[in-house]
C-alpha positions as CSV (number, residue, x, y, z in Angstrom):
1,X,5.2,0.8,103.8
2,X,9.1,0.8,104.4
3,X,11.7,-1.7,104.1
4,X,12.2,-1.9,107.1
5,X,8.9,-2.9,108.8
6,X,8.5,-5.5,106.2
7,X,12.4,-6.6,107.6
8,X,11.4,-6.8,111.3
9,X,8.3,-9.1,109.7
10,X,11.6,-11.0,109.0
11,X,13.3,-11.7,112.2
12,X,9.6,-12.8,114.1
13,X,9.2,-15.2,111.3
14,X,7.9,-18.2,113.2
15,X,10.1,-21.9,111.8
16,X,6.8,-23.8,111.3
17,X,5.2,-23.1,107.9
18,X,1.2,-23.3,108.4
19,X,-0.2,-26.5,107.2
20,X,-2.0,-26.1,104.0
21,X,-3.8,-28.3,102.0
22,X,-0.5,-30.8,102.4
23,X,2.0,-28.1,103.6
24,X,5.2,-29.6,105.1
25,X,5.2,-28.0,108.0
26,X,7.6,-28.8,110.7
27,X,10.5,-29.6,108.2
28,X,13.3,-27.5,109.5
29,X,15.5,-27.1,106.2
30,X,12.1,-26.2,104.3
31,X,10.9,-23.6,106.7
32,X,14.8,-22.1,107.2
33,X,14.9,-21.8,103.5
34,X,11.8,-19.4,103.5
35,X,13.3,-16.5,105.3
36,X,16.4,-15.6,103.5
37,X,14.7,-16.0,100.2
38,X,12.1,-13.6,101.5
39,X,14.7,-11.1,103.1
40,X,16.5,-11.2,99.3
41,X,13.5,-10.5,97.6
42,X,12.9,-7.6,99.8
43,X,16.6,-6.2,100.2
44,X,18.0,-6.8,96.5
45,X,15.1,-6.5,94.5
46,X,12.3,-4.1,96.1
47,X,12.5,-0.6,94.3
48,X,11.9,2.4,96.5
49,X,8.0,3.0,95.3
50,X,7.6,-0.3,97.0
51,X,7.2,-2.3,93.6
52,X,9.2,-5.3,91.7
53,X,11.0,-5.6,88.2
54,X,10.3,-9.0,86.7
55,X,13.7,-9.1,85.1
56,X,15.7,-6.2,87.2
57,X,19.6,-7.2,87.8
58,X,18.5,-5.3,91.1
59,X,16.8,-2.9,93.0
60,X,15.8,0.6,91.7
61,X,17.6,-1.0,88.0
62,X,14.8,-0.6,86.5
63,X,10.9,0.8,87.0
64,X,8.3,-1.7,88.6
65,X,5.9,-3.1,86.5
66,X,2.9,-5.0,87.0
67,X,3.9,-8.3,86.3
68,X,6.7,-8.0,88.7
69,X,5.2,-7.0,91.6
70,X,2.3,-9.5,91.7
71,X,5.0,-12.2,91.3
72,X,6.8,-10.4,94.2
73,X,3.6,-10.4,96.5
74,X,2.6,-14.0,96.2
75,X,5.8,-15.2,97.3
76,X,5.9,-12.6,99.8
77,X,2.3,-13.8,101.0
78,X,2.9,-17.2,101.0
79,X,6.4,-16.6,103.2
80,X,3.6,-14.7,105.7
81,X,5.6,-11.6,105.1
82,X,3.9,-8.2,105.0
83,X,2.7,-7.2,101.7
84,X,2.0,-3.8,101.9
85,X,4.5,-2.4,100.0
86,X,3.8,-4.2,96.6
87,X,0.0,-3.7,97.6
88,X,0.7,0.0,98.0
89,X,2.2,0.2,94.7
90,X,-0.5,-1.6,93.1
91,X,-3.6,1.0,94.6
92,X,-1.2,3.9,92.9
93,X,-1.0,2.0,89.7
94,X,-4.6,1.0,89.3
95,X,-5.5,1.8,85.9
96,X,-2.0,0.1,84.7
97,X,-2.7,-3.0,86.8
98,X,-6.5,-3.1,85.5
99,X,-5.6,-2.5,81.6
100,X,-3.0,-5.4,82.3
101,X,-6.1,-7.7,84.2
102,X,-8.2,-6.6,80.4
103,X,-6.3,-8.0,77.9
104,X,-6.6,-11.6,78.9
105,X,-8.5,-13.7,81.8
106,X,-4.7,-15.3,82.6
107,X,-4.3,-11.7,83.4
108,X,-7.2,-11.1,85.5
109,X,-6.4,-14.4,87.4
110,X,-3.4,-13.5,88.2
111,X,-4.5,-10.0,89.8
112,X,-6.9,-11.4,91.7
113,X,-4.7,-14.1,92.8
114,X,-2.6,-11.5,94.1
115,X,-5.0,-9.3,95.5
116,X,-7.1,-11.7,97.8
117,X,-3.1,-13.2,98.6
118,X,-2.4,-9.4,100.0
119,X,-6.6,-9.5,101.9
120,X,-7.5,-6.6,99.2
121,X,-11.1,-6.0,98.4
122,X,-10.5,-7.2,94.4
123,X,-14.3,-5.9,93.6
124,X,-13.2,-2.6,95.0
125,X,-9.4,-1.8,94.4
126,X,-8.0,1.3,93.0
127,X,-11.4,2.5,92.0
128,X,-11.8,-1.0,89.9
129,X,-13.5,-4.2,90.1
130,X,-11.4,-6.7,89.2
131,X,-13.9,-9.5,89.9
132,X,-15.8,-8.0,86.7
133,X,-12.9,-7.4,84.6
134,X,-12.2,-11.1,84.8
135,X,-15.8,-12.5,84.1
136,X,-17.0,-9.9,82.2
137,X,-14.0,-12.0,79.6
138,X,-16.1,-15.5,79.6
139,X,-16.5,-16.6,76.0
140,X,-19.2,-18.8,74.8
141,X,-16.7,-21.8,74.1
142,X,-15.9,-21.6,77.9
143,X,-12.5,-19.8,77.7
144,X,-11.8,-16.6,79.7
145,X,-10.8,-14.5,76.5
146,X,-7.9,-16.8,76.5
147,X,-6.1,-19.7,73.3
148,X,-3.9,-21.8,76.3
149,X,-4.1,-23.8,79.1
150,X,-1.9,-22.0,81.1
151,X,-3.9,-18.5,81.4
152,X,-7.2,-20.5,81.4
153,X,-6.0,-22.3,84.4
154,X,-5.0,-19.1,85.9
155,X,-8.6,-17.6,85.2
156,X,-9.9,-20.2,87.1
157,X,-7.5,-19.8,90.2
158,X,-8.5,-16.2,90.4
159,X,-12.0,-17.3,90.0
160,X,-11.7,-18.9,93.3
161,X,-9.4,-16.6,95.1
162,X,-12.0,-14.1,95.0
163,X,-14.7,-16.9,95.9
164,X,-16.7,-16.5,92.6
165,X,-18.1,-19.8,91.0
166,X,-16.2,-21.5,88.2
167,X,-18.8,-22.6,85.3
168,X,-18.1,-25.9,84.2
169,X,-17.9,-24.8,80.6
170,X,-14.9,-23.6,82.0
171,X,-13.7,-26.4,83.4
172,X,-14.2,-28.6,80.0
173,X,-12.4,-26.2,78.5
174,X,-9.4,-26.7,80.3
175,X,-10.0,-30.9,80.3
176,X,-10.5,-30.5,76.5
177,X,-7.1,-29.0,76.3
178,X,-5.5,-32.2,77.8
179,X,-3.1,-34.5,75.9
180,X,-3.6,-38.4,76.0
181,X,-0.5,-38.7,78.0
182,X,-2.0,-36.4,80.6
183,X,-0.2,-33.4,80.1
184,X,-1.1,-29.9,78.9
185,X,0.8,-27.5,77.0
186,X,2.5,-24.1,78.0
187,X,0.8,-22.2,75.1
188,X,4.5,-21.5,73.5
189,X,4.5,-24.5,72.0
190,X,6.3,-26.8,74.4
191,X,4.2,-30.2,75.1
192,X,4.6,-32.5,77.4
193,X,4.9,-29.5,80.2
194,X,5.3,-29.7,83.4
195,X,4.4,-26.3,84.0
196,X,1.1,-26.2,82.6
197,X,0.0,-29.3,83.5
198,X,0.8,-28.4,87.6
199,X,-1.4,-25.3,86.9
200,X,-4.0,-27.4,85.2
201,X,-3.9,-30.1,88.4
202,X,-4.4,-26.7,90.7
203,X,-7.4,-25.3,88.5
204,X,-8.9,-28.4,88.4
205,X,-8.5,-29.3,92.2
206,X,-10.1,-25.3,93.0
207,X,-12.9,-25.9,90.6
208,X,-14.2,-28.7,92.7
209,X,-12.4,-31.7,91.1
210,X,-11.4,-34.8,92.9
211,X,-8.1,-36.2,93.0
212,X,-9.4,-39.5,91.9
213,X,-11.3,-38.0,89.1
214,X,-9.6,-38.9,85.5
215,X,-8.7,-35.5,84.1
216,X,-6.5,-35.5,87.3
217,X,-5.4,-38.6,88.2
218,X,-3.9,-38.8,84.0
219,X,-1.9,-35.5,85.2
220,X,-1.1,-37.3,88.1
221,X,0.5,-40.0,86.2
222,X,1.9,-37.5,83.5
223,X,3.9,-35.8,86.6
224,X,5.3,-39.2,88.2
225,X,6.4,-40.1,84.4
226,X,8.1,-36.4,83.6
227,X,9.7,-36.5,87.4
228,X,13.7,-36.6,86.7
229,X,16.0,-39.1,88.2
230,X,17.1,-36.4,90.8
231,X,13.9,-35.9,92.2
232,X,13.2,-32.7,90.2
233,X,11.4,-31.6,87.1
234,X,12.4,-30.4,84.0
235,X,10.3,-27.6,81.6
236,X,10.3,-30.1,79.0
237,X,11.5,-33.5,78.2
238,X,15.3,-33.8,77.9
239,X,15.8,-30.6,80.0
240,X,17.7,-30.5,83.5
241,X,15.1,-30.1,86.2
242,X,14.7,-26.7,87.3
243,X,13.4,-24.5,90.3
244,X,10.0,-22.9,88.6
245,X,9.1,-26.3,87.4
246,X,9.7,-28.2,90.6
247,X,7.8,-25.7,92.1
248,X,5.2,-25.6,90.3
249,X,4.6,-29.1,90.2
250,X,4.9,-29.4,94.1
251,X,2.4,-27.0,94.1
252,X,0.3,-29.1,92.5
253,X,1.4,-32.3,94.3
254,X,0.4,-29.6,97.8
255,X,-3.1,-29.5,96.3
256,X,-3.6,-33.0,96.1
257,X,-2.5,-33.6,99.6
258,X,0.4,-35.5,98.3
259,X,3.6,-36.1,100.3
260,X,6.7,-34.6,98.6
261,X,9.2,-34.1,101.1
262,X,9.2,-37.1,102.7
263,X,12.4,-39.8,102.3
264,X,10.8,-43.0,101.0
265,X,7.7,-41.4,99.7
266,X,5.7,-42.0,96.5
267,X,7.5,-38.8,94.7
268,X,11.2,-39.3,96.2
269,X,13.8,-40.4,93.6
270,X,17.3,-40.1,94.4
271,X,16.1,-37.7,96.6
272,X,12.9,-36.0,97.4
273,X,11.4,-32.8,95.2
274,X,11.9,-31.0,98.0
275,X,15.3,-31.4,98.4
276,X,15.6,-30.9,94.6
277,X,14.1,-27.6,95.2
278,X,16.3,-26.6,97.8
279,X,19.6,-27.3,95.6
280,X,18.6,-24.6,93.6
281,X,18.9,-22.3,96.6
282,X,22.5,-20.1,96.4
283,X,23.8,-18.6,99.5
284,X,22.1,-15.7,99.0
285,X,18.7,-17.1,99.7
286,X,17.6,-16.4,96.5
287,X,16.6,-19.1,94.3
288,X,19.0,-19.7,91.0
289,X,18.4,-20.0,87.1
290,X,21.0,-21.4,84.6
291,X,20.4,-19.5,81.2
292,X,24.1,-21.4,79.9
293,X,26.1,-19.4,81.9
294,X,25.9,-21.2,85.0
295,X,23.7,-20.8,88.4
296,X,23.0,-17.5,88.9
297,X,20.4,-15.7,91.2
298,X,17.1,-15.2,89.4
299,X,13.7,-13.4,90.3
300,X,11.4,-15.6,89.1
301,X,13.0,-18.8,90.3
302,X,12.9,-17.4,94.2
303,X,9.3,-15.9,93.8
304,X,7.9,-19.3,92.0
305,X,9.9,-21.6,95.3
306,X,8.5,-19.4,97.9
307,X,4.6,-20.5,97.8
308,X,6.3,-24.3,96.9
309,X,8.1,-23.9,100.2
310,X,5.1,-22.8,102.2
311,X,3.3,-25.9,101.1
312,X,0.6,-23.8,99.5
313,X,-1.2,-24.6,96.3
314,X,-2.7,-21.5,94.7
315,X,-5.1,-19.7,95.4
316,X,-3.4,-19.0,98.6
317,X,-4.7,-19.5,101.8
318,X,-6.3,-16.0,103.1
């Protein structure tokens, strides 16, 4: 798969984002901020075998890795852009990608996340069955071979990407994990975390919870209290907002049918989260990080927006 047939993909790229689960289609600076993300993704940071460096200053800087390129093909998917070429470079890179799916069920979620994303067969890819990888990683204490939140609640996304059922050991696992305020951590120590606690509200909500139900509705209220002045959200308390976290939780706020791009709405502040998100955006299209150097284009800040800007929760509409 060449760059340029995922380019022309590009230029038919309809303005109206599909409605998903609370998707904001229709919202012209939302759905014009999708394409040139995409196109910089594709054009600055695709190496030549077709796969993604998760830390690259650019294309062909450095070799494609696993991590990378599943990043690279969820955003990719949920932009409706063709994912062949990170899917291609996945097939020739099976045993890496499966060793990387063994070590932990986060893993495996992720993989399968990505797989179903790109409409692979995840029981039959590259000679592996990724499917079994991740189950076969189910612990008697209801963890998928996991000690966090974070990878538990991406154990259970992949769960349901690939349409398996998600035991409700599982699912107290993750609830057990949550903190009074309503928040779970990121695993690195950071509490109070956005981040995790978006994942969590995802998990939860593909697992068959209810919006109204308590684990959720406590996250729910742990997100509206974390939510900065400026309509964003940070990592952690006393943090500026910032693009993965914003994403993440509008991700979240996408599951739950919420409205978070509306002016006047529930989650708009001095402005709405996803006009937050979008002044992130630099005028390359890519999405930007500031490490204390100031705004600078980042990789994982455009591939974390993209599915945000779709209006897609994860697992991604197939």
């Amino acid at each position: 798969m060449t760059k340029t047939r995922i380019l022309l993909g590009l230029m038919v790229l309809v303005l109206l984002a599909v409605d998903c689960g609370g998707g904001a289609a229709g919202f012209p600076d939302q759905n014009e901020a999708i394409r040139p993300a995409a196109a910089w993704l594709v054009e600055t940071r695709q190496n030549d075998d077709g796969g993604y460096t998760s830390f690259s200053a650019g294309a062909n800087q450095a070799p494609s890795d696993i991590v990378g390129t599943l990043d690279a093909l969820l955003a990719l998917a949920a932009a409706g852009e063709d994912t062949g070429a990170p899917r291609d470079y996945l097939m020739a890179n099976g045993e890496a990608l499966a060793n990387f799916a063994a070590e932990n069920g986060g893993q495996a979620g992720k993989a399968l996340l990505a797989l179903s994303a790109a409409g692979a067969d995840a029981r039959d890819f590259a000679e592996q069955d990724f499917v079994a990888l991740l189950t076969d990683q189910f612990g008697s204490a209801g963890d998928y071979n996991v000690a966090d939140p974070y990878k538990q609640s991406l154990a259970l996304l992949g769960l349901a990407a690939a349409d398996e059922e998600i035991p409700p050991e599982a699912v107290a696992w993750l609830k057990a994990k949550q903190a009074a305020n309503g928040s779970w951590d990121d695993g690195f120590g950071t509490l109070d975390n956005a981040d995790a606690t978006a994942m969590a509200i995802m998990a939860l909500v593909a697992a068959g919870e209810n919006a109204d139900s308590e684990a959720v509705s406590r996250a729910v209220d742990f997100l509206a209290g974390a939510q900065a002045a400026d309509g964003g959200w940070p990592y952690a308390p006393g943090l500026p907002s910032s693009a993965n976290s914003t994403a993440l939780a509008g991700q979240a706020l996408s599951a739950l049918n919420e409205d978070w791009y509306t002016a006047g709405g529930r989650w708009a502040k001095e402005r709405t989260p996803l006009a937050a998100l979008l002044s992130f955006q630099g005028e390359s299209g890519a999405f930007q990080a500031d490490f204390g150097q100031g705004p600078a284009d980042d990789f994982y800040a455009t591939v974390q927006a993209l599915p945000a800007l779709s209006g897609q929760p994860f697992p991604l509409a197939r």
